[in-house]
C-alpha positions as CSV (number, residue, x, y, z in Angstrom):
1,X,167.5,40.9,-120.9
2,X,164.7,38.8,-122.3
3,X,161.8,40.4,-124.1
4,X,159.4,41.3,-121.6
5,X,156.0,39.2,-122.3
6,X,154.7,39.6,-118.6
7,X,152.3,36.9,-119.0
8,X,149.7,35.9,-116.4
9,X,149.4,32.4,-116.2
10,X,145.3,31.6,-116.9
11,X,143.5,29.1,-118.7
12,X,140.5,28.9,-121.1
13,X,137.1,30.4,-119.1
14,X,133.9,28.1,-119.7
15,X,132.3,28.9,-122.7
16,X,128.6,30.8,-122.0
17,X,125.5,31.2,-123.7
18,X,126.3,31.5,-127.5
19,X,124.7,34.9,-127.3
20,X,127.8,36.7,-126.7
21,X,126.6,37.5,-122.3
22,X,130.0,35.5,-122.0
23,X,132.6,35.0,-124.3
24,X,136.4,33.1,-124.0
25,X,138.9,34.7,-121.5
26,X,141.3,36.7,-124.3
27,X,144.4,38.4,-123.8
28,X,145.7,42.3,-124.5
29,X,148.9,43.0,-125.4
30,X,150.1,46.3,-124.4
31,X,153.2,47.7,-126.6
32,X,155.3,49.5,-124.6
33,X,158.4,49.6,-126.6
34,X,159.7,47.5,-129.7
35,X,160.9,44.6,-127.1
36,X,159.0,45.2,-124.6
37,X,155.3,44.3,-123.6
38,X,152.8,43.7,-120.7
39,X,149.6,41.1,-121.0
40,X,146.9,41.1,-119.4
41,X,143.8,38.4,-119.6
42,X,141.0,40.2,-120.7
43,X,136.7,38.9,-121.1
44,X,133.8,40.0,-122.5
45,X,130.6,40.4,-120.2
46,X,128.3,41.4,-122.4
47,X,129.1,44.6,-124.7
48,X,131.6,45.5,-122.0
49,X,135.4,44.3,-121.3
50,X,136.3,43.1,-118.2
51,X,140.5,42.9,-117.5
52,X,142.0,40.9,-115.2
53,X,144.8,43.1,-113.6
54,X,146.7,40.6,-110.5
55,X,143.9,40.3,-107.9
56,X,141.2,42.6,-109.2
57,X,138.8,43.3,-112.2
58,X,138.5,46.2,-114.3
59,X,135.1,46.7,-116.1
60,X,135.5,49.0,-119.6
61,X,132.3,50.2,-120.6
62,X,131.3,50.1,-124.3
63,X,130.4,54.0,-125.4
64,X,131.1,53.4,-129.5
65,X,131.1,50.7,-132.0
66,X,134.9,49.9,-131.0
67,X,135.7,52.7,-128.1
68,X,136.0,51.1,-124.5
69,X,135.8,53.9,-121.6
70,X,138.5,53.5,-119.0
71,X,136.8,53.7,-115.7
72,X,137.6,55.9,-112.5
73,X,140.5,57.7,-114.5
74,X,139.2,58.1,-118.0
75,X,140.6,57.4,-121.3
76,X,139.8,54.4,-123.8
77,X,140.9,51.7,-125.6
78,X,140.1,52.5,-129.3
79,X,139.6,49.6,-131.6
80,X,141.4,49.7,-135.4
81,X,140.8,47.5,-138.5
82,X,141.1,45.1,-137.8
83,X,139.7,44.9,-134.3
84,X,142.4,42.6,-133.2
85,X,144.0,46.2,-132.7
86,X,144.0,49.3,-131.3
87,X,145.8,52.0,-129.0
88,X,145.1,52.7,-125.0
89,X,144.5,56.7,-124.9
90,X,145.0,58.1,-121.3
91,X,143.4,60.8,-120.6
92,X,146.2,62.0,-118.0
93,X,148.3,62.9,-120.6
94,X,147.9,64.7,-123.9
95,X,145.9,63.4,-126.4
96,X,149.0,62.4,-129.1
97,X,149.9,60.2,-125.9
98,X,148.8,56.4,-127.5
99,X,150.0,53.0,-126.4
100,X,149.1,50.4,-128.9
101,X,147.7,46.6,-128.2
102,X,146.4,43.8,-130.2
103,X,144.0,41.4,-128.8
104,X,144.4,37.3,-129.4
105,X,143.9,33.7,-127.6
106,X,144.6,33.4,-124.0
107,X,147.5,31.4,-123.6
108,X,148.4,29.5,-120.5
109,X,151.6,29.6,-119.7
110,X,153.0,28.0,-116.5
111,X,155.3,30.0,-114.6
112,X,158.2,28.5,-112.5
113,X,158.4,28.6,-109.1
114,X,159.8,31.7,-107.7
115,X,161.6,33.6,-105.0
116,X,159.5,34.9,-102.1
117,X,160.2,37.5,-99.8
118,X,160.9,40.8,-99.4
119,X,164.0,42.9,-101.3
120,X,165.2,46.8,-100.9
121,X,165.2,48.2,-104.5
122,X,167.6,51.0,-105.8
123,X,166.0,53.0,-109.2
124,X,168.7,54.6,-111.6
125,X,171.6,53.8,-110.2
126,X,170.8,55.1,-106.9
127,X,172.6,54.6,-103.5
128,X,169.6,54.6,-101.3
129,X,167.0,52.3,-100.8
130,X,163.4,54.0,-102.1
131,X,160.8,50.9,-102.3
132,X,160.6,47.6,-101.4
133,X,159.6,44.2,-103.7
134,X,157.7,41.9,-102.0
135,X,156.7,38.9,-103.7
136,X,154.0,36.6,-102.3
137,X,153.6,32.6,-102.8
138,X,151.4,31.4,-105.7
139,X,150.6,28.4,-107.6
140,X,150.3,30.5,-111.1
141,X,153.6,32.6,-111.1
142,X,154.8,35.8,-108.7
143,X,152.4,38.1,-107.3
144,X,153.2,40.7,-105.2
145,X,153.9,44.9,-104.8
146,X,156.4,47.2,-104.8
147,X,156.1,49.1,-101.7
148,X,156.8,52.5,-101.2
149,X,157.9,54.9,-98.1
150,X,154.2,56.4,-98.9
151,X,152.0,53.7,-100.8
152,X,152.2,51.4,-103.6
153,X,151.9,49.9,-107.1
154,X,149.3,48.0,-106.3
155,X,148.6,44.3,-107.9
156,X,151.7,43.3,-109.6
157,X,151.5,39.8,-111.1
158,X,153.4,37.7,-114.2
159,X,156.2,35.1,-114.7
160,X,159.3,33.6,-113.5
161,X,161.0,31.7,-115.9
162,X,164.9,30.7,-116.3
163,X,165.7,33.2,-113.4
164,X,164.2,36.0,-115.2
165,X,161.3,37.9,-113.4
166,X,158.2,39.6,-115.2
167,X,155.9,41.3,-113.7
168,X,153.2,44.3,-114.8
169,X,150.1,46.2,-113.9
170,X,147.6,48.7,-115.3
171,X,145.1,50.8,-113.1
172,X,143.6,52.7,-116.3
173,X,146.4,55.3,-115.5
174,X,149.5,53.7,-115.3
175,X,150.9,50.7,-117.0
176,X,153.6,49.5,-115.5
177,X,156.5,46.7,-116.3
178,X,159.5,45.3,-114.2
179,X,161.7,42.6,-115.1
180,X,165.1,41.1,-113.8
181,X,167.5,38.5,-113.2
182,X,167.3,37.0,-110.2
183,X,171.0,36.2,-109.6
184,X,172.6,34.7,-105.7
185,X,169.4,35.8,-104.2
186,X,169.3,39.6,-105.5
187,X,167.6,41.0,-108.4
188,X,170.3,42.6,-110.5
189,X,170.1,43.9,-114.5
190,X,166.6,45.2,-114.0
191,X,164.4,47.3,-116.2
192,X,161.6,49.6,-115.0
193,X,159.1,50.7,-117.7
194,X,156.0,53.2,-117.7
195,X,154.1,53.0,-120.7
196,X,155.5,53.8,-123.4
197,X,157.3,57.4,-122.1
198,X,159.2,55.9,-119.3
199,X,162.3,53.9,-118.4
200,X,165.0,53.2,-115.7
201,X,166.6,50.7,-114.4
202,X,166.5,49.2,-110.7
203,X,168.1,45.8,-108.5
204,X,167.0,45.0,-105.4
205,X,168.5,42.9,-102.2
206,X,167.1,40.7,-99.9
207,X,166.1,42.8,-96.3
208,X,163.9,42.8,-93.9
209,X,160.3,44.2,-94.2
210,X,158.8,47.7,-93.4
211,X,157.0,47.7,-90.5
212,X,153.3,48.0,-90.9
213,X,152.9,51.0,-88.7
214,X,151.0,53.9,-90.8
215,X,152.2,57.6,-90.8
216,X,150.6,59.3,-87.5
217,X,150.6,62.8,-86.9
218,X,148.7,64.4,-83.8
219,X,148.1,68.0,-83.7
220,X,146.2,70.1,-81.5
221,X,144.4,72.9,-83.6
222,X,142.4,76.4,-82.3
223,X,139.0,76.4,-83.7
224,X,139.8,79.5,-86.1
225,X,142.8,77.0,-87.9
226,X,139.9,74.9,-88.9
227,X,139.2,75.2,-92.4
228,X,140.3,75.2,-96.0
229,X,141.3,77.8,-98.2
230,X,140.1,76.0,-101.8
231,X,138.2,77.0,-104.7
232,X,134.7,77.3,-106.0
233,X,132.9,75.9,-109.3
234,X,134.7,79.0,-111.2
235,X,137.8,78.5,-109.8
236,X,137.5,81.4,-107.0
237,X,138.7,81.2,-103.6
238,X,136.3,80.3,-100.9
239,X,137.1,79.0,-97.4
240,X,135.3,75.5,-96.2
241,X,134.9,75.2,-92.5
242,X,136.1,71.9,-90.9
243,X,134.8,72.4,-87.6
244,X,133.4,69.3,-86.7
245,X,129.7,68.5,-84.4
246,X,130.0,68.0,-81.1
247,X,129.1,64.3,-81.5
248,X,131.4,63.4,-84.9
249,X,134.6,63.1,-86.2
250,X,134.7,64.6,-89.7
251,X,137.1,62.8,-91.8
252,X,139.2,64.9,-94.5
253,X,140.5,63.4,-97.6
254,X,143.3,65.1,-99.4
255,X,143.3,63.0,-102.9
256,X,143.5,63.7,-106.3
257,X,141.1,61.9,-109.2
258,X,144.9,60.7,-111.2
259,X,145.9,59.1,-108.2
260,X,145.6,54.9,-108.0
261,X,146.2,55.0,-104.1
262,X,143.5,58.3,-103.8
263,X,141.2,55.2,-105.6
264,X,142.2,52.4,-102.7
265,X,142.0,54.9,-99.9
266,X,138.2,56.1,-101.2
267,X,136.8,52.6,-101.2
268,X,138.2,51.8,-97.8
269,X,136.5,55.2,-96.8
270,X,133.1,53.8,-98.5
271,X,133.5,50.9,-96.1
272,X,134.1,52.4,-93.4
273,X,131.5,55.2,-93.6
274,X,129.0,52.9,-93.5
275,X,130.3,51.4,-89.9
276,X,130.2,55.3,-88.1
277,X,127.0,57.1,-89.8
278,X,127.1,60.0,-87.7
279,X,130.7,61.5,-89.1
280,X,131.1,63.6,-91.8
281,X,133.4,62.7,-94.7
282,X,134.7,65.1,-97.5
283,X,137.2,64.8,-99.8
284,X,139.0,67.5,-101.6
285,X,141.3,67.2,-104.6
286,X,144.0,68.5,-106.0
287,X,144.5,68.2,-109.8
288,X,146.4,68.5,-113.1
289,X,144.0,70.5,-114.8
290,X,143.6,73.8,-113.5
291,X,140.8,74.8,-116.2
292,X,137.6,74.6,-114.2
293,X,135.5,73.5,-116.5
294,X,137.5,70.5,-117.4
295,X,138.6,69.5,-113.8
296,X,135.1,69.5,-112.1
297,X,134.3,67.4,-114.9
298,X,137.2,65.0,-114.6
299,X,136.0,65.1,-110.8
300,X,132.2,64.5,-111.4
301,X,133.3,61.2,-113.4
302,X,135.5,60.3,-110.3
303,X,132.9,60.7,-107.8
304,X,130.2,58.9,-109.7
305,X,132.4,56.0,-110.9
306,X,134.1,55.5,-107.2
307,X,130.3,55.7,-105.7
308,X,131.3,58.8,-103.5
309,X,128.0,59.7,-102.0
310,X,129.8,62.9,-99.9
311,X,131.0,66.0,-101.3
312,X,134.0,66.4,-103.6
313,X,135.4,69.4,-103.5
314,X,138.5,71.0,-105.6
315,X,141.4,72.0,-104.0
316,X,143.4,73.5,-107.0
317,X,146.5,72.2,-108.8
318,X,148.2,68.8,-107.9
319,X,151.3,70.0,-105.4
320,X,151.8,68.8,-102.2
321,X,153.1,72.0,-101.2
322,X,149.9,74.2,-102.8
323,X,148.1,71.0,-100.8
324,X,149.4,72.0,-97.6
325,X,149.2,75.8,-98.1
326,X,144.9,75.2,-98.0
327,X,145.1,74.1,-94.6
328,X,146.4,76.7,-92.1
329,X,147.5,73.9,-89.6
330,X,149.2,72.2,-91.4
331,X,153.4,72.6,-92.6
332,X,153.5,69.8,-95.3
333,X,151.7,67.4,-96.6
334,X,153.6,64.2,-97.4
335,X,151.8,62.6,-100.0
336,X,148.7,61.7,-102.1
337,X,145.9,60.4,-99.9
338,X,146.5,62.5,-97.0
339,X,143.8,61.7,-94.4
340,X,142.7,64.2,-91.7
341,X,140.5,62.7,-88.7
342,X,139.1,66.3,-87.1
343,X,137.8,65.4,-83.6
344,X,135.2,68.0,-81.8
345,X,137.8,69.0,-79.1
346,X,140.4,70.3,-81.4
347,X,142.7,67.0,-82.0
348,X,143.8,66.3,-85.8
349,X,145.5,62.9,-86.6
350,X,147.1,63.2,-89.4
351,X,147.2,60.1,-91.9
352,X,150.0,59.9,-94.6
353,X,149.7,57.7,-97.1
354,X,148.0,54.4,-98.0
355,X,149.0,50.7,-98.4
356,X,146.2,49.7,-101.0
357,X,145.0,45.8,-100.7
358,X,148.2,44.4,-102.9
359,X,150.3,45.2,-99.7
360,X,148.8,42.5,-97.6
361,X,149.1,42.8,-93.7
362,X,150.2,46.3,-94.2
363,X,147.2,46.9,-95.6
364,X,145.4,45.6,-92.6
365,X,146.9,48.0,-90.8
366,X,146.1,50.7,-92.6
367,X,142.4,49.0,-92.0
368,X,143.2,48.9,-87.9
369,X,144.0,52.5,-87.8
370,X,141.2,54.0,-90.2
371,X,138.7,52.1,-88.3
372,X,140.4,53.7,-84.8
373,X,140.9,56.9,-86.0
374,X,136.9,56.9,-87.4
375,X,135.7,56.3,-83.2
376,X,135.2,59.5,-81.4
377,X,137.3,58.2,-78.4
């Protein structure tokens, strides 16, 4: 396999005012192994960074003379000497955990056209089918997702050149890298990297899409099922009512600060919220640091950075099963956003899972059901 560049293809920016509010679209190069590296276009808006990752922006905050804060999920990038250099730290794994990157030119390199559609991927050498590829048309190489029964990885976006694909992302939190061959119509030899910890392989064949339909569940619950069983600001057990008004639906989100479609879910709640005034929202995580101190902290950055203005409450460690055991109605919970719609007469829809805005028209979907399932029909 070819080294991995990942390039996105993007041109010069307009030069601004020479006093720095605007400087040249750069690139960072993210190290992820000796071979292997992601790239990213990367400008400077004033003291800050901003990153280009697929079809969003990333804004990193200048706290230090060469430390840029990671927003929404913490960590930094740290700048060496020279500054052309430096190492990503995130903050979701221990501090010795460093990927390095050097900063230089943008380049624009044209991809070539490439394969669209929609291929079943196998991981490790697995039998069964556990995500899906789907790669979108565009003028400046693939774009696309790799679906999952459950979510996504959001904006994927790179090259396709000689019938090898590259594609990456980074969300603050994860940094990931596929490439393959694309060989009579499948993807086949294909590498799978996470930062620099991670690696496995994958292929994929051509299938049929997933149906957009979201993960409903409709229970019936007794008003004395209706609460949570989480913890306070010392990490003691208190119970939160979830009885909703007679005139609401109070909305339940089961998220956790590390979790890149928690961050999707919470700004489609934010839009929505503002469309049904009357419910109630809250959202209650579940983390990886069980030391109280530290994880209302990590959870007060979350809240401020996504522009929560409802309550954030901590649910305990990050376990789907520990998730499930704080709500006495419930027998599992499936994944990370779990959505609970709590209507006044005792019905709870149950929504599993998000399709974040690289997913497309399943994404819409997920839109068309949130905005039902907010309505007190």
């Amino acid at each position: 396999m070819n080294r991995c560049f990942c390039f996105i293809a993007i041109g010069l920016a307009s030069c601004g005012a020479p006093n720095g509010d605007h400087a040249p679209i750069q690139r960072i190069v993210f190290a992820l192994n000796d071979t292997t590296e992601a790239t990213f276009p990367i400008d400077t808006v004033g003291l800050n960074w901003e990153l280009v990752n697929g079809g969003e922006r990333m804004v990193l905050e200048r706290v230090g003379d060469k430390v840029f804060s990671v927003p929404v999920f913490g960590g930094s990038w740290t700048l060496n000497s020279p500054s052309t250099v430096g190492f990503w730290t995130d903050s979701l794994r221990s501090q010795e955990y460093r990927v390095d990157f050097n900063i230089g030119p943008s380049i624009d390199l044209k991809s070539e056209p490439h394969p669209i559609g929609t291929w079943g991927a196998r991981f490790g050498g697995e039998e069964d089918v556990t995500a899906q590829l789907v790669l979108e048309p565009s003028k400046n190489g693939p774009v696309g997702t790799m679906r999952t029964p459950t979510g996504d990885y959001r904006f994927l976006s790179g090259t396709f050149h000689g019938g090898f694909l590259h594609l990456q992302t980074y969300d603050g939190a994860h940094l990931y890298c596929f490439e393959a061959e694309y060989r009579n119509g499948d993807w086949v030899e294909g590498h799978f990297y996470s930062g620099n910890h991670y690696h496995t392989t994958w292929t994929a064949s051509k299938t049929e899409p997933w149906n957009n339909d979201p993960q409903i569940v409709r229970l019936n619950v007794p008003s004395e099922q209706l609460h949570a069983n989480i913890l306070d600001d010392y990490g003691n057990p208190f119970v939160l009512s979830l009885e909703p008004l007679a005139d609401q639906v109070l909305v339940v989100d089961i998220l956790g600060s590390w979790c890149p479609n928690c961050m999707d879910e919470v700004r489609l709640l934010s839009e929505l919220r503002d469309s049904f005034p009357n419910n109630r929202l809250i959202s209650i995580a579940f983390e990886r640091d069980t030391v109280p101190a530290s994880a209302l902290k990590r959870l007060a950055r979350f809240k401020a950075d996504m522009g929560m203005d409802w309550d954030l409450f901590w649910g305990g460690r990050a376990s789907k099963t520990l998730a499930a055991d704080a709500f006495p109605f419930l027998d599992k919970v499936i994944s990370f956003p779990t959505t609970l719609f709590i209507h006044p007469n005792g019905l709870v829809v149950v929504h599993s899972g998000f399709n974040g805005p690289a997913t497309g028209d399943a994404f819409l979907a997920e839109k068309q059901a949130f905005l039902h399932h907010f309505s007190n029909d």
